[in-house]
PyMOL CGO cylinders between C-alpha atoms (Angstrom):
from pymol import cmd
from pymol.cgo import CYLINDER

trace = [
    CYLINDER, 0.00, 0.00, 0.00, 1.43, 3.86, -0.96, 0.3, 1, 1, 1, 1, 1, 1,
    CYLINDER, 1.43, 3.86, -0.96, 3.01, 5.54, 1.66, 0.3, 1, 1, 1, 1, 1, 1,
    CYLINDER, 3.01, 5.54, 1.66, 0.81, 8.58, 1.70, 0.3, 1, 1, 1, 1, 1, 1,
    CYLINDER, 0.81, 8.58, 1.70, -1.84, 8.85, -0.86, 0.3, 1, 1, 1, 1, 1, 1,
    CYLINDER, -1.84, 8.85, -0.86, -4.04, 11.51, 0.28, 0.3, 1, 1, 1, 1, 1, 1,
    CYLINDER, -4.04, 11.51, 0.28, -3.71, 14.50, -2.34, 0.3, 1, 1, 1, 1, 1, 1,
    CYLINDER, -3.71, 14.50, -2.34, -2.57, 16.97, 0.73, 0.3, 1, 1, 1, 1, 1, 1,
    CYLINDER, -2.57, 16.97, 0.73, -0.05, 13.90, 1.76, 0.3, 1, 1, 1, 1, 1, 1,
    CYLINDER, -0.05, 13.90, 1.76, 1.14, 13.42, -1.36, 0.3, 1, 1, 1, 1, 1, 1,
    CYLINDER, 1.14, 13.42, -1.36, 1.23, 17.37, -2.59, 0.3, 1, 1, 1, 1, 1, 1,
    CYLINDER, 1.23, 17.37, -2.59, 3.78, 18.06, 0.14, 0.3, 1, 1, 1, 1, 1, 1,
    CYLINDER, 3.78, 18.06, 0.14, 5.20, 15.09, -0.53, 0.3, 1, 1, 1, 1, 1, 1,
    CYLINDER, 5.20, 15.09, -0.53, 6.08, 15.92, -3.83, 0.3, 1, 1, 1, 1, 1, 1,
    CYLINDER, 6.08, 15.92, -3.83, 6.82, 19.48, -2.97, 0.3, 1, 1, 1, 1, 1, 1,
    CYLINDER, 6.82, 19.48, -2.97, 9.48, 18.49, -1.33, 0.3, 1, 1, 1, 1, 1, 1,
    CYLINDER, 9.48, 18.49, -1.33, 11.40, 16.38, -3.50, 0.3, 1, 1, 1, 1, 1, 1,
    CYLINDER, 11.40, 16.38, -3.50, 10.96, 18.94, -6.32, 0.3, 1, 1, 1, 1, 1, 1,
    CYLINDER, 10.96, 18.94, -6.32, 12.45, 21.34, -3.39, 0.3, 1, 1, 1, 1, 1, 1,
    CYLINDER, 12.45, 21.34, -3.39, 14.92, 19.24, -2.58, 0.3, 1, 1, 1, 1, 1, 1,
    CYLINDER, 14.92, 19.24, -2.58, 15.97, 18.92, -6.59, 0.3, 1, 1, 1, 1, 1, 1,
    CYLINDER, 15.97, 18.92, -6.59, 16.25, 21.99, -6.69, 0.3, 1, 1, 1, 1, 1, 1,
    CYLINDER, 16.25, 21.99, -6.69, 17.97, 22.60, -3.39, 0.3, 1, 1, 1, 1, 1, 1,
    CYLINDER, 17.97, 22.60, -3.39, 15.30, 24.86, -1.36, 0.3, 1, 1, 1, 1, 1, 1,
    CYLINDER, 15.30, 24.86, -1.36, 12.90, 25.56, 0.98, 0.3, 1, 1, 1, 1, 1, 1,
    CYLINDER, 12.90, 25.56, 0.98, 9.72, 23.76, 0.29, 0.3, 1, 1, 1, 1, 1, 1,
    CYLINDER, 9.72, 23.76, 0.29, 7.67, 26.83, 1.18, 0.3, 1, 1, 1, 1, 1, 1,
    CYLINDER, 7.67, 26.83, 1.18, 9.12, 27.81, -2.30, 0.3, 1, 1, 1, 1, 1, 1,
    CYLINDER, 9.12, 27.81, -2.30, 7.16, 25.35, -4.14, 0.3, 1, 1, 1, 1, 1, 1,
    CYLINDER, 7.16, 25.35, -4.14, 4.17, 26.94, -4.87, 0.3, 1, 1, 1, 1, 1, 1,
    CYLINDER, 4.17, 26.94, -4.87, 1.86, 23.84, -6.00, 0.3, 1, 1, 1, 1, 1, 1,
    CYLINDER, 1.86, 23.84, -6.00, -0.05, 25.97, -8.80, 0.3, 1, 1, 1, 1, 1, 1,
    CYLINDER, -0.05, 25.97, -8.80, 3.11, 26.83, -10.54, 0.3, 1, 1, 1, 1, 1, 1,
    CYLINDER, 3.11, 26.83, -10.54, 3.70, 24.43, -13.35, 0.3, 1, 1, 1, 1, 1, 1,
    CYLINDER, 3.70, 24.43, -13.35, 6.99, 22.48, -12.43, 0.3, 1, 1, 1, 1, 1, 1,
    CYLINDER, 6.99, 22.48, -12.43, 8.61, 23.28, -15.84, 0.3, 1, 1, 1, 1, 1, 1,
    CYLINDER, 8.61, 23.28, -15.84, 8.38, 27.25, -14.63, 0.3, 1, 1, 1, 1, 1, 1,
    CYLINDER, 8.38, 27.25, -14.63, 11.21, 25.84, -11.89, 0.3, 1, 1, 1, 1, 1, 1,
    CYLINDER, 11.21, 25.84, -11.89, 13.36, 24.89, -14.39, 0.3, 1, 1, 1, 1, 1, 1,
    CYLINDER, 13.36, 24.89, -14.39, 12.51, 21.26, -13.93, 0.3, 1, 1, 1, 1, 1, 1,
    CYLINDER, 12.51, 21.26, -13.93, 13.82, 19.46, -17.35, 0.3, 1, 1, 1, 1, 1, 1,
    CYLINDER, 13.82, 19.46, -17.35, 12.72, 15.85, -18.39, 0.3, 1, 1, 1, 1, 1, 1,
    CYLINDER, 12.72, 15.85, -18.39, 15.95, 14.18, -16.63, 0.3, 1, 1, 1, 1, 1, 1,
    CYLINDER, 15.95, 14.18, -16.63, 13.88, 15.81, -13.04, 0.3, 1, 1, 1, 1, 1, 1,
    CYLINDER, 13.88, 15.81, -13.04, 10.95, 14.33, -14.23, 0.3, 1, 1, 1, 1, 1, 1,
    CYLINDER, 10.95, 14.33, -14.23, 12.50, 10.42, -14.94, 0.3, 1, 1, 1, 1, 1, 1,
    CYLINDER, 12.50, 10.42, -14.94, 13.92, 11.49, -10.90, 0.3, 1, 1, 1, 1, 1, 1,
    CYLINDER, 13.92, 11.49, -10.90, 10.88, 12.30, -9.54, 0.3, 1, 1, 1, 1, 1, 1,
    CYLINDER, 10.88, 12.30, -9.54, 9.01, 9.54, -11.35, 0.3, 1, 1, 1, 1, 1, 1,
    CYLINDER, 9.01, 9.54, -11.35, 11.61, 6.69, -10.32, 0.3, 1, 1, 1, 1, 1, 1,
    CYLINDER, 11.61, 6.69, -10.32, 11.05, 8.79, -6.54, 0.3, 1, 1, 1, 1, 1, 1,
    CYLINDER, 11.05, 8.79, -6.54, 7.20, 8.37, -7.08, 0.3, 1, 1, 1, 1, 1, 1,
    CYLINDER, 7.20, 8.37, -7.08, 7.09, 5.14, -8.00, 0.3, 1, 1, 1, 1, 1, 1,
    CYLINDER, 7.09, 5.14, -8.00, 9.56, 3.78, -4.42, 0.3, 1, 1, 1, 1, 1, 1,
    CYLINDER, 9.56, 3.78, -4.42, 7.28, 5.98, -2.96, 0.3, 1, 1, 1, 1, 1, 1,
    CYLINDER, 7.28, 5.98, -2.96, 3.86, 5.02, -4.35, 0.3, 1, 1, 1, 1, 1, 1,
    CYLINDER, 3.86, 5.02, -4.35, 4.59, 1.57, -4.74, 0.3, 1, 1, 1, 1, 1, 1,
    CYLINDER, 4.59, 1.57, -4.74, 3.13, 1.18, -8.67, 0.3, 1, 1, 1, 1, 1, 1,
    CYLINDER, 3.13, 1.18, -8.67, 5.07, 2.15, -11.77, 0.3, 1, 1, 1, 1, 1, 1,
    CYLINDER, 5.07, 2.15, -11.77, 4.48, 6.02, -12.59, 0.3, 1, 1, 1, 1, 1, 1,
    CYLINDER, 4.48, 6.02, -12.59, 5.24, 7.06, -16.50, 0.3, 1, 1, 1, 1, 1, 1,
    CYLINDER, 5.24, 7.06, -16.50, 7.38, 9.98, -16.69, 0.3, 1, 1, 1, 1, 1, 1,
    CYLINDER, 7.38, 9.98, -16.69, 4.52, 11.26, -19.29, 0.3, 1, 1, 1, 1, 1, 1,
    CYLINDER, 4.52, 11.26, -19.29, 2.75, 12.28, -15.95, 0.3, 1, 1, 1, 1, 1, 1,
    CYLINDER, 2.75, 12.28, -15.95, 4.75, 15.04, -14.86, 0.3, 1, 1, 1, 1, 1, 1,
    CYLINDER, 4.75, 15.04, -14.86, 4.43, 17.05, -18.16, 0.3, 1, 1, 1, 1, 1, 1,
    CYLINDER, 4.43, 17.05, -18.16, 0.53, 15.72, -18.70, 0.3, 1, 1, 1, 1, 1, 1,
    CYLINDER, 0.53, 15.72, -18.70, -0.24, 16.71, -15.24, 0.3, 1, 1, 1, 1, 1, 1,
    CYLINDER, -0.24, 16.71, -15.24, 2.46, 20.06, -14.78, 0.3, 1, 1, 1, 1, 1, 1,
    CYLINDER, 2.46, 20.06, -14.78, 1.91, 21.41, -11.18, 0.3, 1, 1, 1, 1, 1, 1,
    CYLINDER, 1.91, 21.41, -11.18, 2.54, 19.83, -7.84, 0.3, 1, 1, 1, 1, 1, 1,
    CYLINDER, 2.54, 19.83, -7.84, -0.95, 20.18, -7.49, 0.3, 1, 1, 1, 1, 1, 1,
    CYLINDER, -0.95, 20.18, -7.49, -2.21, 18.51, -10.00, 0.3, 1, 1, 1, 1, 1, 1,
    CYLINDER, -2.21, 18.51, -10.00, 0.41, 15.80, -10.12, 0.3, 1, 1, 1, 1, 1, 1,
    CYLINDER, 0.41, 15.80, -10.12, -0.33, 14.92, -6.84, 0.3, 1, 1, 1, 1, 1, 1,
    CYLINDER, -0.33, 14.92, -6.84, -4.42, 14.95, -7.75, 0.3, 1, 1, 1, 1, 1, 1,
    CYLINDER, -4.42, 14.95, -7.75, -3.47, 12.54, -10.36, 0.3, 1, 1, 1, 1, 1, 1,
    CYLINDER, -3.47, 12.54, -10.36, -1.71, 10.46, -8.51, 0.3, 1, 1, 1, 1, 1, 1,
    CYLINDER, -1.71, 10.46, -8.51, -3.70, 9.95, -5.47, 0.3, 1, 1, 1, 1, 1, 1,
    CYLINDER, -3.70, 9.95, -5.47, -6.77, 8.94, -7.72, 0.3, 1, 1, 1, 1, 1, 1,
    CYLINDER, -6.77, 8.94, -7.72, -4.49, 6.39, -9.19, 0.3, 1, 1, 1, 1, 1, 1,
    CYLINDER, -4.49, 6.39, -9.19, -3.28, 4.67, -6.03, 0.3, 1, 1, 1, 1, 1, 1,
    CYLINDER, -3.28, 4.67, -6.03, -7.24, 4.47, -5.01, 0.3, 1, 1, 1, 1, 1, 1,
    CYLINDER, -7.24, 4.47, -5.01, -7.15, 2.78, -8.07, 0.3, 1, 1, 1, 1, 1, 1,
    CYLINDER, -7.15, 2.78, -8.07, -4.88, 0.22, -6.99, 0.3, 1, 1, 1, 1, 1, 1,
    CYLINDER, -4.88, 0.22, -6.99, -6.03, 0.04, -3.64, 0.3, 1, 1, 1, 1, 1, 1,
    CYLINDER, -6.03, 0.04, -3.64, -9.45, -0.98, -5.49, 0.3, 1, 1, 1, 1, 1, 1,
    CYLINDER, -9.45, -0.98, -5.49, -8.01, -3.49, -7.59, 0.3, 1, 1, 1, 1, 1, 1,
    CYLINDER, -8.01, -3.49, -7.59, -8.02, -7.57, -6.04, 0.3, 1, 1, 1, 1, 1, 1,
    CYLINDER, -8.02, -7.57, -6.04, -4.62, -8.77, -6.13, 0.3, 1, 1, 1, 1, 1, 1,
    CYLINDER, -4.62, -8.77, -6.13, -3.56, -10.88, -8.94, 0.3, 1, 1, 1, 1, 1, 1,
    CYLINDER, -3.56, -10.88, -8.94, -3.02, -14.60, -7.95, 0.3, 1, 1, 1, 1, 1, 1,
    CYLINDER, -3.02, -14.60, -7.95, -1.19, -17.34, -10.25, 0.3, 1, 1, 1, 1, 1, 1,
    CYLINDER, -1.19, -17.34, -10.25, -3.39, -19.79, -11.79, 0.3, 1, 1, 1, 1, 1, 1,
]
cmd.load_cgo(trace, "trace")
């Protein structure tokens, strides 16, 4: 099961790895901005997904930080998707 995956949980979560990339406060991560406005480039976002996914515990596609661009929608996205998986039975062999 994630870690956190309440969309607060998981938006502060995520605020501060992005801080912590790029070697802040995260009270400087504003979670409307869109990530690429903090100079985040697509090596940050194969990082943060590779983070997401040890943290989530499901495989995230690095798609997701440009389709969903803030910290605050990322971490909307996100949190839907682990109910998702939450939701789901667990595969057994046959």
């Amino acid at each position: 099961m994630p870690a956190t995956d309440h969309p607060t949980e998981l938006r502060e979560w995520i605020a501060h790895q992005v801080a912590a990339y790029l070697e802040c406060a995260p009270e400087a991560i504003d979670p409307g901005v869109p990530l690429s406005d903090y100079g985040l480039d697509s090596v940050y976002a194969f990082v943060l997904c590779g983070d997401l996914e040890d943290h989530l515990g499901f495989p995230v596609d690095p798609t997701v930080v440009w389709d969903h661009r803030s910290v605050e929608e990322l971490s909307a996205h996100l949190a839907g998707v682990a109910a998702g998986h939450r939701a789901d039975p667990p595969e057994t062999a046959p």
